[in-house]
N, C-alpha and C positions, 0 to 999 in steps of 0.2 A: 623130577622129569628126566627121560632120558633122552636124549637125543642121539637116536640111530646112527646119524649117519657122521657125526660129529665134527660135520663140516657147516652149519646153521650160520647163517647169520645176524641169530642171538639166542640166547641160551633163555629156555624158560623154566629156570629153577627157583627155587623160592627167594635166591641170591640175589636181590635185584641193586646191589649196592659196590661197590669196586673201591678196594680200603689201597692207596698207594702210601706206604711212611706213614707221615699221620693225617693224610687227606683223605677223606671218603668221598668218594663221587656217584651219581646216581645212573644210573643205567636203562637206556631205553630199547628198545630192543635187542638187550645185549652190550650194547657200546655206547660211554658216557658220551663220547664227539657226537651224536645221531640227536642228544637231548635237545640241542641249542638250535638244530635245525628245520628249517619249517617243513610240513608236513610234503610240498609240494618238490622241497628240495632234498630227498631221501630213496633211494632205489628198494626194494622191496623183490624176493623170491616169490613168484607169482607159479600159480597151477591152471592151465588151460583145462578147462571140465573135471573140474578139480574134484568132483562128487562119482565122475565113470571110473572107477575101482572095482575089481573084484570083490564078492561073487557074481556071475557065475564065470571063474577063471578063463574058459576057453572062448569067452564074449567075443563077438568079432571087432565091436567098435571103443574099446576100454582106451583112454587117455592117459591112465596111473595108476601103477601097480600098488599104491598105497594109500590106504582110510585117508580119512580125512584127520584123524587123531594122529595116525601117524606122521601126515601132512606137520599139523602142528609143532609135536613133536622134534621132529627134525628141523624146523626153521622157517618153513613157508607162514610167509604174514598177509600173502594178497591171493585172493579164489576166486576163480571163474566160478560161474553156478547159472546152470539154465534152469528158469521155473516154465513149467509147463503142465496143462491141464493132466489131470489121472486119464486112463485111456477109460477108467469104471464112468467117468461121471458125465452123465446124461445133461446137462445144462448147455447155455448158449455160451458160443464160442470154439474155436478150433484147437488141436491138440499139438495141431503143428502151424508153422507161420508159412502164408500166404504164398510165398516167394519159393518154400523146399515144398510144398506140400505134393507135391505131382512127383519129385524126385524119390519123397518116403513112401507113397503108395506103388510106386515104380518098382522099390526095392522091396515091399511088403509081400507084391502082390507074386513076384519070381523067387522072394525066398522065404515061402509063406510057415512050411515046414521048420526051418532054422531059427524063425524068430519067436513062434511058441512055442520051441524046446525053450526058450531063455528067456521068456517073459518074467518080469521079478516086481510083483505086487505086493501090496501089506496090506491086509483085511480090516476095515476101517468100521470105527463103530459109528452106525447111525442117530449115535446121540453127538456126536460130536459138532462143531459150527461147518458149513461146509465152505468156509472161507481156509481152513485148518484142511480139511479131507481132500480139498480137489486140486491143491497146490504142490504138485510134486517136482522131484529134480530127475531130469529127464533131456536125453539128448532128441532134438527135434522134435520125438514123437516118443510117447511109453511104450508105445508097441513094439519099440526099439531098444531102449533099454530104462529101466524104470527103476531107479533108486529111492524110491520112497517119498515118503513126506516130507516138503521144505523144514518144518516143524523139528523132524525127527532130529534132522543133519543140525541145526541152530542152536538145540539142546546140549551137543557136543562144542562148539563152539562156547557157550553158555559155561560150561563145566571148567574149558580150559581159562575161560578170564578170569572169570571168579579165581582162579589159582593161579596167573600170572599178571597181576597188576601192574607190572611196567612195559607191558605189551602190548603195539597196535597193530589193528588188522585191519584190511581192506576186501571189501565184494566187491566184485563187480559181474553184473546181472545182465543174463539176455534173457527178457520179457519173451518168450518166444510166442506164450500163446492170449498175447498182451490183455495181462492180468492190469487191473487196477492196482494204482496203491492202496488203496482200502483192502483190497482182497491180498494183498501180502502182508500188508502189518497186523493181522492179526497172528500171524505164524513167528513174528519178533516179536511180539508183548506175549503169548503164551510161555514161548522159549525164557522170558525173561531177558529176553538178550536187546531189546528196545531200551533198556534201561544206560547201554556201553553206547548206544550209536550218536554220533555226530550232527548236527543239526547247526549247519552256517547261520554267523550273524551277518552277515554279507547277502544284497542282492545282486541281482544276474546283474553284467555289463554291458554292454553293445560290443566291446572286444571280445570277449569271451576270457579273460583274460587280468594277469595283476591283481589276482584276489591276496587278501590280505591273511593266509593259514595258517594258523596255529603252530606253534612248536611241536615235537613230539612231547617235549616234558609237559608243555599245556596240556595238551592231550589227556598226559598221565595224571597229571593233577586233578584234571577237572573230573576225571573216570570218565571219559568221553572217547572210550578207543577202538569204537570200528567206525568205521568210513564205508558208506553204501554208497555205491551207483546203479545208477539203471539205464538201460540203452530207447527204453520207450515206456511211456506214460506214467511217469515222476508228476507227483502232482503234490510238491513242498505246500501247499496251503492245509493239506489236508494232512500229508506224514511230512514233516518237515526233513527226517535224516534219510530218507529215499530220495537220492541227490539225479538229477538230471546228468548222464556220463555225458552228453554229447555238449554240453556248457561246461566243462571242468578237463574233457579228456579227451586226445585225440592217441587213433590207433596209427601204426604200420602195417602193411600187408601181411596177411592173416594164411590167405590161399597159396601157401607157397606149396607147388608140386613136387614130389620127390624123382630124382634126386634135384637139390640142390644148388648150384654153383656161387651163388652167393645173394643173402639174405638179403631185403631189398631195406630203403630206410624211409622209403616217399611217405607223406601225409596219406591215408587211403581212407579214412573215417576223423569227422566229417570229412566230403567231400568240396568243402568252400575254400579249402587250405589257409584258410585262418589258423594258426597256433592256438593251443590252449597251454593253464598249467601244468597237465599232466602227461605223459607221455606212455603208450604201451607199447613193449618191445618184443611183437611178436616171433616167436624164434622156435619155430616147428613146423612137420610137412603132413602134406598129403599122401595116399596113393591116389591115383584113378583112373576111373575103369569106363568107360558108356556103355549105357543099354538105352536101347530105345530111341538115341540120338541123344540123350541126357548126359550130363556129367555127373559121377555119384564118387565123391571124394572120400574117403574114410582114412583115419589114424593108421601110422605107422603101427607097426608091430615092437615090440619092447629091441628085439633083436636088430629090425632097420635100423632103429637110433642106435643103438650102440655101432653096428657095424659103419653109418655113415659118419660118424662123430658128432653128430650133432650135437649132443649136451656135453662136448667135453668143452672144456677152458678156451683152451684155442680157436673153439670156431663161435663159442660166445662172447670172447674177448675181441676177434675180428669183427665180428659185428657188429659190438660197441664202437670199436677204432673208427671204420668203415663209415658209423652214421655222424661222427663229428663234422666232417664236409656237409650234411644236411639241418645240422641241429646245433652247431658250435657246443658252448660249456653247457648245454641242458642235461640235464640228468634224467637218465630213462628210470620212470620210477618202478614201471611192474614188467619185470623181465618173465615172458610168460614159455614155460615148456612143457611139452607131454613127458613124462616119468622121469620127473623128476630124481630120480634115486639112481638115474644113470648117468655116467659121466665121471666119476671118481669124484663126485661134489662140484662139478662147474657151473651152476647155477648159483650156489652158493659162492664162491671163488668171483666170478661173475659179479655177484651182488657188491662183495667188499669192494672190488676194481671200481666200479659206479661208484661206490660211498666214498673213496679215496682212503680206505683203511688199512692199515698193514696187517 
């Protein structure tokens, strides 16, 4: 493996062993201290739409300048991924959710020219299951930007465990165009990658809360090392490792406008402010513009983050600091940023300060 940016918060080489003297230690994502720790208690370099990567380069709404292999690659273990209908497929249900739908036709319909220069489909065959063809990653809407088949992106994932067995991953899924879980798990068992996913012996609690998680080395042990969420219609009787996110995980404010003055740390998802065990550390902006009396918020430019610092150390370190009055010793586990690959590694650097690693 190479790892680009050589700042990862674990290396995935074939190396998965750490020889000190005459002790050999085992290594979970990189770092033998990460083994002993449970699942819930570990920070993880997380990618906000982690799938909106080039091509087509000059995209107006692109989140990360790099694959998802490369993602890997350099150290990212937790991915954003919105599944949403193909814009081809003719069946019941919307392409976009309920709630943006008036804002994406708003933007479709005023920049109707710029969004079919950069429509990006993949020609599907009609022999295929259409549980497999109509499940694409896609932000809001395909009409918007269309990364292909959920299937496609899995297979990569697929590729990289199979080659690093001491390494966990995390999804976490916005159902945008609230797919069943019948109709996504056919695109992890195709992938083969249903065979890594996690599936709690634990049920839900009335606290939402004090689950009993696995180690990472369990994890590793058991070959059980991605962890799925989903933000809507989890239905564990039916796929057990498509984990209900809003019973395990609570966000921070998501909608932060550019510029910034300082990252916020309040409970904003759920909205019950009950704690969960997991914690998301949202740490990225918007721009935004209205038309229409709408608010239409879209990704920074690769250039605003670097110019405002946002991905450097400093202002991801403050932000940790910052949320301790809100959260005491919890550990933010999916520190989440747009491109990731800016900042001279401070998402990474980040990650270690959360794990307490030198």
């Amino acid at each position: 493996m190479v790892a680009s940016l050589g700042l990862a918060q674990g290396s995935a080489s074939p190396e998965q062993q750490q020889t000190t003297g005459s002790e050999t230690k085992l290594l979970c994502n990189g770092y033998s201290e990460l083994c002993s720790r449970s699942y819930n208690n570990v920070s993880f370099a997380c990618t906000h739409n982690a799938y909106s990567s080039p091509p087509p380069e000059d995209y107006l709404a692109l989140n990360q300048a790099r694959s998802i292999q490369e993602q890997l690659d350099d150290g990212v273990r937790a991915f954003m991924l919105d599944v949403v209908r193909s814009a081809s497929d003719t069946g019941t249900g919307s392409d976009t959710s309920s709630a943006s739908s008036g804002i994406v036709s708003t933007i479709i319909n005023k920049f109707k020219g710029i969004f079919s220069r950069q429509l990006h489909h993949k020609k599907e065959s009609k022999e295929e299951d259409p549980a497999i063809t109509t499940v694409h990653l896609c932000h809001e809407s395909c009409l918007l930007v269309d990364k292909g088949r959920l299937v496609d992106t899995l297979a990569v994932f697929k590729k990289f465990m199979d080659a690093n067995p001491h390494e966990v991953v995390t999804f976490i899924i916005e159902n945008v165009s609230g797919f069943a879980a019948t109709q996504l798990s056919p695109s992890f068992e195709q992938s083969g990658l249903d065979k890594y996913a996690y599936a709690p012996g634990f049920s839900p609690r009335s606290s939402h809360s004090g689950y009993a998680w696995p180690t990472l080395a369990e994890l590793i042990d058991k070959n059980k090392r991605l962890v799925v969420f989903i933000d809507d219609k989890a239905d564990t009787s039916a796929v057990p490792y498509i984990l209900p996110e809003w019973e395990y995980v609570v966000e921070i404010p998501y909608a932060n406008i550019n510029p910034v003055k300082s990252f916020p740390c309040n409970q904003e998802r759920p909205r019950d402010a009950v704690p969960r065990d997991l914690l998301v550390l949202n740490h990225f902006a918007y721009n935004r513009i209205t038309i229409a009396g709408k608010n239409i918020d879209s990704p920074l430019n690769p250039t605003q983050v670097e110019e405002h610092g946002y991905n450097s150390f400093k202002s991801l370190s403050e932000h940790l600091n910052s949320c301790k009055s809100t959260w005491g010793s919890r550990v933010f586990n999916f520190i989440t940023v747009d491109f990731y690959d800016i900042g001279a590694g401070g998402i990474f650097k980040a990650v270690k300060l959360a794990n307490g690693l030198s």
